[in-house]
N, C-alpha and C positions, 0 to 999 in steps of 0.2 A: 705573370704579367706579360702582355704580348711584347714582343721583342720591338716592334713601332714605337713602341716610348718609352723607349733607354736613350737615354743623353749620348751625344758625340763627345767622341775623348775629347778629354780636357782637364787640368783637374775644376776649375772653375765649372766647366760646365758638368761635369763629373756630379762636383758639388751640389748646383744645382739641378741635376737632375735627379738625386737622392731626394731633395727635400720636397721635389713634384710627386715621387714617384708615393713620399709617407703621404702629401697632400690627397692623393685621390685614393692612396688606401682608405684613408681616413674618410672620407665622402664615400667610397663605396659601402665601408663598414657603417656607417651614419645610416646611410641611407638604406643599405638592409634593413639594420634592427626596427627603426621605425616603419618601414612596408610589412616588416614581418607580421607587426603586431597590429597593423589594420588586420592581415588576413587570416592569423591565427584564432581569432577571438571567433568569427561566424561559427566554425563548428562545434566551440564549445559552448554555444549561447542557449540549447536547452539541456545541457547539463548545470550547467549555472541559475538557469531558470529554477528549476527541479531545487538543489539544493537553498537558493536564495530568494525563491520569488519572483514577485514583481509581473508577471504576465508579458503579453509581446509591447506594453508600454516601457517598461522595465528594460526588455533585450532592446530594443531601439535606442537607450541612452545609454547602456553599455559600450553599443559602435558609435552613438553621434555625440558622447559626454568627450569624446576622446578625438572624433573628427571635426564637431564645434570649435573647438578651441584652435586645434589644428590651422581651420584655417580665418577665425578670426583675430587670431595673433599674428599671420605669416604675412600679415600687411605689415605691420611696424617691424617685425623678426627681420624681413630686408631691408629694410632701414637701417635694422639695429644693426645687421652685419656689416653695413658701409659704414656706420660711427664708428663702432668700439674694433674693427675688426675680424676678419673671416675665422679665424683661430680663435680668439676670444671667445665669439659668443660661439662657437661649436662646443668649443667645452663646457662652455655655462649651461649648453640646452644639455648636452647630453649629463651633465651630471644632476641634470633632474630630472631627465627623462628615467633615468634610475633607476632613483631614488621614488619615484611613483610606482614605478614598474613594482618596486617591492612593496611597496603600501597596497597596491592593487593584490597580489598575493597573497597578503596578510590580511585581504578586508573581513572582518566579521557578520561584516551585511550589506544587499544591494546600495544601499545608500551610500557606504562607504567607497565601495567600488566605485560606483558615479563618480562619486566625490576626486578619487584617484584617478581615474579617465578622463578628467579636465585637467588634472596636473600633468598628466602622461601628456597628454597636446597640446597643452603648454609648452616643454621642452619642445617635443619633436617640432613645433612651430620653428621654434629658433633654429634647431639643425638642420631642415630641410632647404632653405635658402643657402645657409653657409654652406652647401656641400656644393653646390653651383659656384657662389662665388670663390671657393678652395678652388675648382679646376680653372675657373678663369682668370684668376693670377698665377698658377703654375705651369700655364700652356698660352704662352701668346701667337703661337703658328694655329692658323685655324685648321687648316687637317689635324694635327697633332690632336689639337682640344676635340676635335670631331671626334677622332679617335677615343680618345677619354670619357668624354661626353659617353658613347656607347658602351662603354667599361663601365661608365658609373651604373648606367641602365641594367645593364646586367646585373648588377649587385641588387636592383629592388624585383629583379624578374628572377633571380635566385631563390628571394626570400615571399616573392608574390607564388613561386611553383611549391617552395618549403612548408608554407605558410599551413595550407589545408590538412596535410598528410600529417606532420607534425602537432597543431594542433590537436589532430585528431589521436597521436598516438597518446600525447601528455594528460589528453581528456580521458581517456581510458586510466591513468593513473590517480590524477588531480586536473580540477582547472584550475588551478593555484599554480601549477609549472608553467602551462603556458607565460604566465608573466616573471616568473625568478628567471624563466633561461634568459631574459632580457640584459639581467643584469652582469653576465660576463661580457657577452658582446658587447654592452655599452662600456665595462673598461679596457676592450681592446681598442676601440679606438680612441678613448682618451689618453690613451699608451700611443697612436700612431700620429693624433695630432699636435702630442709635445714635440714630435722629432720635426716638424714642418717651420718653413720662415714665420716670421712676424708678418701680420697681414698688417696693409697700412690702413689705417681711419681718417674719417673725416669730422670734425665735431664742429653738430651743428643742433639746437634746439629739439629736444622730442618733443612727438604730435600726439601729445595727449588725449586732445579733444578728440581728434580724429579715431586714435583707437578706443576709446570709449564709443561713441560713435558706431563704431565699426562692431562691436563687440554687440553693442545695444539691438543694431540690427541684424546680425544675423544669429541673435540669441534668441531672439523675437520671431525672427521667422521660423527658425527650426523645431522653437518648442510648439509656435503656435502651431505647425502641420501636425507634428509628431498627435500634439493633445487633439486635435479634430480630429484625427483619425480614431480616436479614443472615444472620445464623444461628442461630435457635431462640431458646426460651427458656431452654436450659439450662445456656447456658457460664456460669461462673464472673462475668464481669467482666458479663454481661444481669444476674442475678441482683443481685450486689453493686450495681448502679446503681439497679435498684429500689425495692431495699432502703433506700439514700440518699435516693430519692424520697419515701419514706413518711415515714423519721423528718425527712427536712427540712421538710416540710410541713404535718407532726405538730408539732413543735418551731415551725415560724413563729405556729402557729396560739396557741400556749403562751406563745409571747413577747408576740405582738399585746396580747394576752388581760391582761400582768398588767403593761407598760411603762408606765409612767406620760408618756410622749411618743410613744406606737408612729405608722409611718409608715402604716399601714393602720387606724383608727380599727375597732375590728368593730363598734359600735354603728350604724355607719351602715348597717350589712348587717340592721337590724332594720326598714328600709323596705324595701318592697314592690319598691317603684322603683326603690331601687338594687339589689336581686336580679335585679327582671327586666331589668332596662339588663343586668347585665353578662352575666345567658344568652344572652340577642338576640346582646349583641356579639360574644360567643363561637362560636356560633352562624353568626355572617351570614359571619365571615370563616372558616369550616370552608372553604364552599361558594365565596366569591367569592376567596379565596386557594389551597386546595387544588383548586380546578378548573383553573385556568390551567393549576398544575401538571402535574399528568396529561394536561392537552391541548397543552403543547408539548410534551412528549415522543411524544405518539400523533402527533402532525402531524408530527413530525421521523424519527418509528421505525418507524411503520407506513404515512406514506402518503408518506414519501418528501418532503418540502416543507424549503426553503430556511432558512435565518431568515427571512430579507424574509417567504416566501410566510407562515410560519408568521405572523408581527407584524399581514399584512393580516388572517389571517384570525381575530384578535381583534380587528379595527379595526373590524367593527361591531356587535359587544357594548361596548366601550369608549365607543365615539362617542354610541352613545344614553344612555349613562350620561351621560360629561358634558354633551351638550344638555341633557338633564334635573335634572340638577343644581341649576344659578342658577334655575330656576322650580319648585322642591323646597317653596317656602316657600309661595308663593302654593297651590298645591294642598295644602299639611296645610290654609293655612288653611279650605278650602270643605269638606274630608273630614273632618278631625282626624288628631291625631297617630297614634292607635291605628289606624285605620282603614289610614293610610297604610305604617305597620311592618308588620301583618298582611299586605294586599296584597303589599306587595314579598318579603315570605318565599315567598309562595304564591306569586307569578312564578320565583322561582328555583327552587324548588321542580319546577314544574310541567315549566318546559324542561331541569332536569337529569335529572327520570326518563325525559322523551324523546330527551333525548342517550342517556340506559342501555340504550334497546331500539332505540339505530337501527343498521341495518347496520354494520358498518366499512365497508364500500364505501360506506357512503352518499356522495353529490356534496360535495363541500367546501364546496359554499356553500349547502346544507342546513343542515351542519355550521352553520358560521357563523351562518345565521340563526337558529336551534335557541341559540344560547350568547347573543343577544340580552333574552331573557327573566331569563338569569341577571344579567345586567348591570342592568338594571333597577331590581336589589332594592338596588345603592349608594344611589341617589337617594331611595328611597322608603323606606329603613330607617333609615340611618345619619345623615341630619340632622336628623329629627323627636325620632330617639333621643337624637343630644346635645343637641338643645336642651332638652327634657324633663328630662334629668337635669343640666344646669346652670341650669335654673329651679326646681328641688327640691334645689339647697345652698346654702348661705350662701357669700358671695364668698371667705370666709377658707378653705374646703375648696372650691373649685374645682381647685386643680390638685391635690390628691388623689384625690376625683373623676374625674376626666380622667385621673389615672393608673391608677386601677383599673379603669374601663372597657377604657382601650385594652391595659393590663395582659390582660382576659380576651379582645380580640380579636386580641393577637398570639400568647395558647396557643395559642385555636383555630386558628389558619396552622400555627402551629409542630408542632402532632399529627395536623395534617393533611396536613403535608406529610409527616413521620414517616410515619404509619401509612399513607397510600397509596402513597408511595414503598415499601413495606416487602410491601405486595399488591401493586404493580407489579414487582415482585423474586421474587416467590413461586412455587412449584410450579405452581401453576395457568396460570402463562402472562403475556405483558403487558395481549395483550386479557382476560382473566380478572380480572385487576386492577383495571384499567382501569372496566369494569362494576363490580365491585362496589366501589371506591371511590364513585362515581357513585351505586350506594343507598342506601351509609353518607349520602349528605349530603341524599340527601331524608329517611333518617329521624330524623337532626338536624333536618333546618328544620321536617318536620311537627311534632315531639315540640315544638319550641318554639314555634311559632303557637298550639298550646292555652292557657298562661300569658300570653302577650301583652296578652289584653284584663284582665287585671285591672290593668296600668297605671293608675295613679290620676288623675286630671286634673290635680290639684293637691292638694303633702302636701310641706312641707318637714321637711327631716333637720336635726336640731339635733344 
């Protein structure tokens, strides 16, 4: 732990600085195991296929049965962490997030798997907000949290760099390990967030209608891309899911709007900064989530590679991510925050339209070093961004905040994996796909580096 956040003698502050220090172990370990297991699953998804089935409709609900939920729950999951408690429900997710993990191991058949990859993001729903609001009651000096804040980071850019290579070795054994290793790391931190304070709550009505709602649409939206890409848009059951999509999130928007305890405040959507926080987030994991995608399956389908060989050859876009990461802080401070967000788009940016135009023959370790630039843009986007936007709330809407955020960065995985699973599937071919998924995501990142710079420096949300 960097020597920056150690407590000043004292024994009180001694004290509390022990129980900060279990708080963000605890968030950083949270927040591994759950990134891990977005990233480990891509390379095992045609081994899995192979032994279970199901064709590229099948591998697409493997990663969105588990990022659906994800981020259809992580609206109320911030809510919930302000009622019951940042402690509380850390442990409530993580002792489900499990307890899935090992149903997912033990599945007998895709179905079940699915099945289990909507319980897996279930939990992780819960955990991912509480790991935000754990540092922002253990760090009230905003450098200090700054500093955290990048700490926490590190721990999902440990597990985003882990992710591929490890996956891929477990694949070579079973893909059934990829999910057991989950479950020790999930009781290390339920071991680190006993030793932490009580977090305080606020009790006030749950927003039922709204997470219903919430759930209806973007259950709606997801299945319906995922099944068009399957087969048109004109079956019966594409349609009818759309349809769902609209008035659920027509209806959430209505409930928000007139609840007098809604789990999404929309008032807070009236700053600047929380608009552009949640585009960005949206945004950044298009590209850093549905890229993987498309590239284990091109490394496995068309150039013939291993798991392993596939894992290495994300190990050095991951790797520079997490070196870069723990010194994330120190460079916003000499650039600034904005400066640093921008940059990192335009990195990802830059080496995904040259992934678009290189040969498929190209060398594999062109390849590789070509996917470096997109890695990048973790370090340079995503810690400036949450600390920015938990410097622009009050402590009692932090983990709403943090649920809406990460709420709009697991859509964008989630339509992104959809919808280029869906051109990977298409008439046009896999290389076909393949490309034009690859444009889709630089004309996301371009379209959103123009909004960036109005970031405010400082504007809190009351």
């Amino acid at each position: 732990m960097p020597t920056t956040l150690r407590p000043p003698a004292g024994t009180a502050e001694e004290e509390r600085g022990r129980h900060a220090v279990s708080a963000l172990a605890a968030a950083v370990v949270g927040f591994f195991v759950i990134t891990l297991d977005a990233t480990i699953v891509n390379v095992a998804l045609p081994t899995i296929r192979d032994e279970l089935g199901g064709g590229m409709t099948g591998l697409q609900w493997v990663v969105d049965g588990y990022t659906l939920m994800f981020a259809a729950l992580l609206l109320s999951a911030g809510a919930l962490s302000d009622r019951i408690g940042a402690r509380r429900a850390f442990g409530t997710g993580v002792a489900v997030f499990v307890a899935a993990s090992a149903a997912c191991g033990l599945a007998p058949g895709l179905g079940i798997l699915v099945a289990a990859r909507f319980v897996q993001g279930a939990g992780a729903a819960v955990v991912m907000p509480t790991t935000l609001a754990l540092i922002r009651e253990a760090y009230d000096d905003q450098a200090r949290r700054a500093r955290a804040v990048a700490v926490w980071a590190s721990g999902g850019a440990a597990a985003a760099a882990a992710g591929p290579l490890v996956g891929g070795v477990l694949s070579e054994l079973s893909w059934r390990l990829i999910f057991f290793i989950n479950v020790p790391v999930g009781v290390v931190a339920l071991l680190l967030v006993a030793r932490t304070r009580p977090s305080p709550h606020r009790r006030v009505p749950f927003d039922r209608a709204g997470q219903l709602a919430a759930v209806a649409g973007m259950g709606g939206l997801t299945y319906g891309v995922i099944e068009a890409g399957a087969k048109g848009f004109t079956p019966h059951g594409v349609i009818v899911a759309l349809v769902v999509a609209v008035l659920g999130l027509t209806g959430f928007l209505a409930v928000e709007a007139r609840s007098a305890h809604p789990m999404v405040p929309l008032e807070m959507f009236r700053d600047r900064t929380m608009v552009i926080a949640v585009t960005v987030g949206f945004t950044f994991m298009v590209g850093f989530y549905g890229m993987p995608f498309v590239l284990s399956l091109y490394f496995q389908q068309l150039r013939g590679l291993s798991p392993m060989a596939t894992g290495m050859a994300f190990l050095p876009m991951m790797a520079f991510s997490a070196l870069l990461t723990p010194a994330s802080s120190r460079l916003v401070r000499r650039i600034g925050r904005r400066a640093s967000i921008i940059g990192g788009l335009l990195s990802m940016a830059a080496g995904t339209m040259i992934l678009a135009v290189l040969p498929p023959t190209a060398p594999l370790w062109a390849v590789a070093a070509l996917m470096v630039p997109v890695g990048l843009g973790g370090p340079l986007v995503m810690p400036p961004l949450t600390a920015h936007l938990l410097d622009n709330v009050p402590a009692h809407r932090a983990g709403v905040a943090g649920g809406i955020l990460n709420t709009a960065r697991q859509i964008g995985g989630a339509l992104a994996v959809a919808v280029f699973g869906a051109l990977l599937a298409g008439h046009g071919g896999f290389l076909h796909g393949l490309r034009t998924s690859l444009f889709v995501t630089v004309a996301v990142l371009l379209s959103t580096i123009v909004v960036t710079p109005l970031l405010r420096q400082r504007h809190d949300i009351t």
